[in-house]
C-alpha positions in Angstrom: 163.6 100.5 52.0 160.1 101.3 54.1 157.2 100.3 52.8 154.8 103.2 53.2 151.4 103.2 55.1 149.1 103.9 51.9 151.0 100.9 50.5 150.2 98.3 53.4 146.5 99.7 54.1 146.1 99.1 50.0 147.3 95.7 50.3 145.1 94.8 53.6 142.1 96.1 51.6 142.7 94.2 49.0 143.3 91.0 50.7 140.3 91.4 52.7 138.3 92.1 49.1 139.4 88.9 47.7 138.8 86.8 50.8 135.5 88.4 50.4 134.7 87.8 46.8 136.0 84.0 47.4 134.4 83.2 50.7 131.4 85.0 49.9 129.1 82.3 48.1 129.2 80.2 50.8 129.7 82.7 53.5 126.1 83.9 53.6 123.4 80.5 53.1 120.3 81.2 55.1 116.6 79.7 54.9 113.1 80.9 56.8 110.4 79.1 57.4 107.1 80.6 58.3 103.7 78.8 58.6 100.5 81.0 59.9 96.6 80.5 59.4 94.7 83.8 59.7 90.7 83.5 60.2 89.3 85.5 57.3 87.2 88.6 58.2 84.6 88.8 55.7 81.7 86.3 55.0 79.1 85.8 52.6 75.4 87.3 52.1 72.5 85.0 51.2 69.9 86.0 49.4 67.0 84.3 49.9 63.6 83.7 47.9 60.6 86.2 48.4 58.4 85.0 51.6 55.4 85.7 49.8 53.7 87.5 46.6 50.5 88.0 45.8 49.9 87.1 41.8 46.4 87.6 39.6 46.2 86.2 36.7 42.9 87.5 34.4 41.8 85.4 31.2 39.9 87.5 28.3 37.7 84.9 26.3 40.1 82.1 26.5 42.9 84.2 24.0 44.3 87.0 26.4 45.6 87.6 29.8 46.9 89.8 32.3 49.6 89.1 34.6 50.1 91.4 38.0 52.0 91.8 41.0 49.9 93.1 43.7 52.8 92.3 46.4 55.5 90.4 47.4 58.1 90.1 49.9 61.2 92.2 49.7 64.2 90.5 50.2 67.1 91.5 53.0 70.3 91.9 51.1 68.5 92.8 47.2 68.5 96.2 46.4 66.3 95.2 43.5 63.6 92.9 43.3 62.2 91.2 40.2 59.1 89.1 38.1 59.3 86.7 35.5 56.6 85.6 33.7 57.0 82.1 31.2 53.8 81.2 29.1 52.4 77.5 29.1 54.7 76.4 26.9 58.1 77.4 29.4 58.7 80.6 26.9 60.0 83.8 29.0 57.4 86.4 28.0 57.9 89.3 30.4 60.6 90.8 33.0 59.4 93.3 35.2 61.2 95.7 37.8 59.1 95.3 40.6 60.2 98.7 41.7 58.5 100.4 38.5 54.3 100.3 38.5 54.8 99.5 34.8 57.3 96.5 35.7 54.4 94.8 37.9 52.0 93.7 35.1 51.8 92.0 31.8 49.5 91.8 29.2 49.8 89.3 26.4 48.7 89.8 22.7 46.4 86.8 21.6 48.0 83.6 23.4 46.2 80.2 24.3 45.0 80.0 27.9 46.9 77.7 30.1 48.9 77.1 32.9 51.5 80.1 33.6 54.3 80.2 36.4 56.2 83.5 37.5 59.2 84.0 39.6 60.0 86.8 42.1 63.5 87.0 43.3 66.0 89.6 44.3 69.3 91.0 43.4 72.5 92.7 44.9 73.4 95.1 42.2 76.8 96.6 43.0 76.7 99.6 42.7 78.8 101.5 40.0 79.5 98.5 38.0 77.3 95.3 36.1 78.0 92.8 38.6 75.2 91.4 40.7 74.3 88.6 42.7 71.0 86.8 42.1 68.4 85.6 45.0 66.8 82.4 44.7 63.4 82.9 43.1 59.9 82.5 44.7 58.1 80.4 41.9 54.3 80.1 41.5 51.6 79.0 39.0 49.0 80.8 37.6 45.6 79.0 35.5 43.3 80.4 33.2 
């Protein structure tokens, strides 16, 4: 009897799928390697401390004074500038947004005359979020 052809091209596939399935753990090892360096394209922003600012300080009989920021420096890179104002003691009394007329003065209730510092820096605020980066501050002292 004659084997037929559907018989023998059955029996080649399956040889060929068992060599396959026993040869095929080991038939296919491969390993990549792949080392690159890539120079970064962004960098970093700085912001600095005001140039300058122009701070009065005005003493009321020894018990009250005013504070103001006639000027200062904007900084490149802040989109929003600031003033701090610590009484003799180190305490923060105000914060100002120099960018308001009502954030550029401070008046204190009855407080002992002494020696006052202030500091003036800038901010990135991102915009859209509550991030920010803070500016070194300018730093001065005020005496009544």
């Amino acid at each position: 009897m004659k084997p037929q052809k559907g018989f023998l091209r059955a029996l080649v596939i399956v040889a060929v799928v068992v060599l396959g399935l026993v040869a095929g753990p080991t038939a296919a090892v491969a390993a990549f390697t792949d080392s690159e360096r890539a120079t970064p394209q962004f960098s970093a922003a700085t912001i600095l401390a005001p140039a300058s600012a122009s701070v009065t300080m005005r003493c009321t009989l020894g018990l009250h004074t005013t504070v103001t920021v006639n000027s200062y420096g904007t900084v490149a890179n802040a989109n929003y500038h600031e003033v701090r104002v610590y009484d003799r003691s180190g305490n923060l009394e105000f914060t100002g947004d120099l960018s308001q007329a009502a954030g550029r003065s401070y008046s204190s209730g009855i407080e002992i005359i002494g020696t006052w510092s202030y500091e003036i820096r800038g901010y990135y605020k991102v915009p859209g979020s509550n991030n920010f980066w803070t500016g070194k501050p300018l730093k001065g002292n005020m005496t009544c």
